[in-house]
N, C-alpha and C positions, 0 to 999 in steps of 0.2 A: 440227375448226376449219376454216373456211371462211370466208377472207377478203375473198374476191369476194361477200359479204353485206351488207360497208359499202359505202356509199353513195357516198361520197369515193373510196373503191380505185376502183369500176366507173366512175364520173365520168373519175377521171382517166387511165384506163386507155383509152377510148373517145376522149377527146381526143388521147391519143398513138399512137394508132392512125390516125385522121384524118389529123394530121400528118405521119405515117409516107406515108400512102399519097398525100396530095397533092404531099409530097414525091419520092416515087418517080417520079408521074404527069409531073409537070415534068421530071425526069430524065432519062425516058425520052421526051419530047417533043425537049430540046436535044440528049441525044447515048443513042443504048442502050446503051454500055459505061458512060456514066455512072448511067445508070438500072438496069443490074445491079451497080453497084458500093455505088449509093445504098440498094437494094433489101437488100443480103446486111448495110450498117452498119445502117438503121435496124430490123432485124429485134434484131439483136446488139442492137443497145440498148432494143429492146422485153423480149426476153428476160432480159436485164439486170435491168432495170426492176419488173420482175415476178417474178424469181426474187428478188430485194433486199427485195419488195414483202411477201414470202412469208414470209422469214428472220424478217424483223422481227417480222410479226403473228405468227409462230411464238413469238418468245422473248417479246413482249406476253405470249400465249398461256398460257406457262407459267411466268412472272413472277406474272401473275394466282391460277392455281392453286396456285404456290406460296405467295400473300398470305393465299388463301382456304384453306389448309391450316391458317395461323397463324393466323387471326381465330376458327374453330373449336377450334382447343388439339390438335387432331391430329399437330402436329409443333410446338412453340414452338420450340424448340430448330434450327429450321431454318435454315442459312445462304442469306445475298444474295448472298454473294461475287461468283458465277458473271457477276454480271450489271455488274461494275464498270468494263467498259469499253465503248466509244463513247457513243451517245446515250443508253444507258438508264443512265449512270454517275447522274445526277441525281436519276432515281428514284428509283436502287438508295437512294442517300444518306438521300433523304428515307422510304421506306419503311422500310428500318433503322433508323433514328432513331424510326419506328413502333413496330416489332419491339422494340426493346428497351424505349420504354416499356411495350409491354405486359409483357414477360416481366417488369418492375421491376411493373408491377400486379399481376401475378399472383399475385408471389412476397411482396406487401406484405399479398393477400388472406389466403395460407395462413397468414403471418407472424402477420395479424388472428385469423383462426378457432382458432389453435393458444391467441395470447392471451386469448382469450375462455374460451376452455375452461377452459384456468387459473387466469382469473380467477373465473368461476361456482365451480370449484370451491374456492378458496380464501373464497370469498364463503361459500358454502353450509356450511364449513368453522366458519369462523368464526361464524357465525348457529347453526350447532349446539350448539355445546359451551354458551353460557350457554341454549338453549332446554333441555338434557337438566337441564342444576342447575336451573330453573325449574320444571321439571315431578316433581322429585324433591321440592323445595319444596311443591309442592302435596301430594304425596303424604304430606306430614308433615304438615303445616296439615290434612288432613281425619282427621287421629287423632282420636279422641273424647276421650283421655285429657290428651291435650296439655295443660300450665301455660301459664300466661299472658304467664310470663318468656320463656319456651320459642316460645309463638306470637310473641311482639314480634319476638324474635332473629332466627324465621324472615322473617318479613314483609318488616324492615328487609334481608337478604339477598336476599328477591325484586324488592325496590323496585330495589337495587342495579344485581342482573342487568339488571332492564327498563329501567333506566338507563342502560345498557352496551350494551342494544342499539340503545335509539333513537340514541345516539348514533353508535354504527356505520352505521345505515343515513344518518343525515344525513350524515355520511363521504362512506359510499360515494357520494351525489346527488352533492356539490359534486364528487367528483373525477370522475363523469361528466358534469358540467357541464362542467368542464377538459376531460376526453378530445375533449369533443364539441365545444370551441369557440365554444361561447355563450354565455359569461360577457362581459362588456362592462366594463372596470375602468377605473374613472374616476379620473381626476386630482385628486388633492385635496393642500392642501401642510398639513401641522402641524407642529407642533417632532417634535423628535427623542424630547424629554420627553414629552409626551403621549401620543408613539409608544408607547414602551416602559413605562408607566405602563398604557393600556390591557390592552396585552397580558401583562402581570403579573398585573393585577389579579386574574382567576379562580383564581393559582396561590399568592396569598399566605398563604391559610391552611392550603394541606397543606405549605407551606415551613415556617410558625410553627411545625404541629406538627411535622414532622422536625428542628425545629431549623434550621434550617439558616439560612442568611447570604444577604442579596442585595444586592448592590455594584450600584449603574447608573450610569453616569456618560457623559453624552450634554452634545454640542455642535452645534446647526445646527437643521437643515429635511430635512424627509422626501416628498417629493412622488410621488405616487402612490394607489391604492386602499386608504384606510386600514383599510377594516373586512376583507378580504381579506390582507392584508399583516400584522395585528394577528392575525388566526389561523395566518400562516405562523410568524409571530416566538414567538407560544403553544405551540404544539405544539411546537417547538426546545427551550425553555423548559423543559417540562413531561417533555421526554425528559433532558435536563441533570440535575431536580431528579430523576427517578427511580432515577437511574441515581449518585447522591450519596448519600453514608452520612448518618446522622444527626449535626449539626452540621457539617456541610461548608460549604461555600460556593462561590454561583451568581454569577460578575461580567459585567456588559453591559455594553459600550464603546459607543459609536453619537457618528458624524461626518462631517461634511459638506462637501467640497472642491469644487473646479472642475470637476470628469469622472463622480463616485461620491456614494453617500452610503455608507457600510459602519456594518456593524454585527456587533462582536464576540460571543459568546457562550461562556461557558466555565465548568468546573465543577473539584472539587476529588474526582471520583470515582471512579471504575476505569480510565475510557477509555474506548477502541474497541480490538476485538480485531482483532488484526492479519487474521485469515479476514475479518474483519467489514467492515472498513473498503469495500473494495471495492461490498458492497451495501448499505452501512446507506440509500441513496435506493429502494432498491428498493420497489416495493408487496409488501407483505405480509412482509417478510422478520423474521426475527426472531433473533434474535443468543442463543446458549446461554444466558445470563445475564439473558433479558428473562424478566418475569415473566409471569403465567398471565392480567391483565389488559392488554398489552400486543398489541394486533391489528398491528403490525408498517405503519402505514400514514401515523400523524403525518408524520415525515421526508419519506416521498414525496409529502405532497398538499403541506408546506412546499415543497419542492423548486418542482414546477408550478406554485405560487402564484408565485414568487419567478421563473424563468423565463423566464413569463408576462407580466415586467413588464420587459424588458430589465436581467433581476439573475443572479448567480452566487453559488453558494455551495460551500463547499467544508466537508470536516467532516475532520479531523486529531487528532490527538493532542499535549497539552502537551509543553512540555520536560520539564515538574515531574514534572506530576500531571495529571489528568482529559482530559475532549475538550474540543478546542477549534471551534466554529462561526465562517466568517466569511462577512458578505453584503455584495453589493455588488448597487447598482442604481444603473447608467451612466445617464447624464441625456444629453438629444436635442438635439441643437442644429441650427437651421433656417439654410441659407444661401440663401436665396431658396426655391427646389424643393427644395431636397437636403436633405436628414436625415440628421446625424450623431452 
């Protein structure tokens, strides 16, 4: 380090020297004991000056290399402390406030690549098990001998699987739509009824056949992304009716106040397992009792739909009998600029 390289140091180093020395000159003109008295302070305070001059660009110096330690990841972990008092207290402050956002990136990056990993393999997981029954399917479909009962049966089973998968991967698009933050959900207001009418509708006829019962009973307006919100309220729906014996019964409360619009959901079925409860939002999670068509993912993409839109939901256990679902989606109120 050499700090007589900046420009400013030599500048102003050469100005107090001048000073130093026209000072003495005068000194030693009016009286020569004042001119050697003048001569031994202004030395002292050049030295001063310059030794002060030195300290500083020293701890610059090595404030610097300590930055440049941390921008590289060769120490994250490095403390500022050191540097928290006099003038470079403000840096320190603000360069700390650096320092930790990055070690918060860093540690959000590993956070990232750990989840990704888990996810690919839960993904890749999932895509296997109906690709191996598909290809075991074909392997029966090219018997020579096969009946025609026999080929139907298979068929209608391969149709199944491929049914299972496209709709897995369309899954997985919308929630990395969600992950990624470029879904765009519009505002749109319809009843309450229409809400929970759409989002029934696809699940009506494996209810008839299960037997089962569906109670709705809705008061109000629902404002927000209907066809998004109509999938999150669906898959809730469709995990309720899975998870209900034959002739049970499925009841949806939905209502509209001053602050919320909420929407009950609840079923007459096993429940949630007390292990369970804790991840049933989780991706990919799958509860002992979920079946062999169950990819563990409805509930979480409901959750980030729901989120997503200034909503909360919570999943519980009845008093009675079954799980209980509630949703809420807090409504915005404008006071001039302010959004509440």
């Amino acid at each position: 380090m050499n700090f007589l390289r900046n420009n400013e140091v030599v500048k102003t180093l050469y100005l107090q020297i001048f000073i130093s020395v026209s000072a003495i000159v005068v000194a030693f003109i009016w009286d020569k004991r004042f001119g050697v008295f003048t001569f031994v302070v202004t030395t002292l305070l050049l030295l001063i000056s310059i030794v002060s001059t030195y300290m500083r660009y020293r701890r610059i110096y090595e404030l610097s290399a300590d930055v440049d330690r941390i921008l590289h990841g060769n120490d994250i972990n490095l403390s500022l402390n050191k540097y928290h008092e006099g003038e470079f207290a403000i840096l320190q402050s603000e360069i700390h406030k650096m320092t930790l956002r990055l070690r918060e990136q860093r540690q959000q990056l590993e956070d990232d690549k750990c989840y990704l990993a888990n996810a690919l393999a839960d993904i890749s997981h999932q895509v296997r098990t109906p690709l191996t029954s598909i290809n075991l399917l074909v392997d029966l479909l090219s018997e020579p001998d096969i009946t025609d009962e026999r080929r139907m049966k298979l068929t209608h089973e391969l149709m199944a699987l491929i049914s299972r998968i496209d709709w897995l991967i369309t899954t997985l698009l919308k929630i990395s739509k969600l992950d990624a933050g470029t879904v765009q959900f519009k505002q749109e207001t319809i009843s309450l009824h229409n809400l929970i009418c759409k989002a029934t509708d696809p699940l009506l006829i494996p209810i008839e056949i299960r037997e089962q019962n569906l109670y709705v009973e809705t008061n109000g307006n629902f404002t927000g992304d209907v066809s998004w919100t109509v999938e999150a309220i669906c898959n809730i729906v469709k995990n309720c009716m899975e998870h209900t014996p034959n002739g049970g019964e499925i009841r949806i409360t939905a209502s509209e106040n001053l602050l919320f619009t909420e929407i009950t959901i609840s079923d007459s079925g096993t429940g949630i397992g007390k292990e369970d409860l804790p991840h049933i939002f989780d991706r990919f999670y799958k509860s002992k009792n979920a079946g062999d068509k169950n990819f563990g993912i409805g509930l979480s993409i409901a959750r980030m739909i729901i989120t997503n839109q200034n909503g909360v939901i919570k999943a519980e256990n009845n008093a009675t009998k079954g799980a209980l679902f509630t949703i809420r989606f807090y409504k915005e109120y404008s006071y001039g600029n302010i959004k509440s």
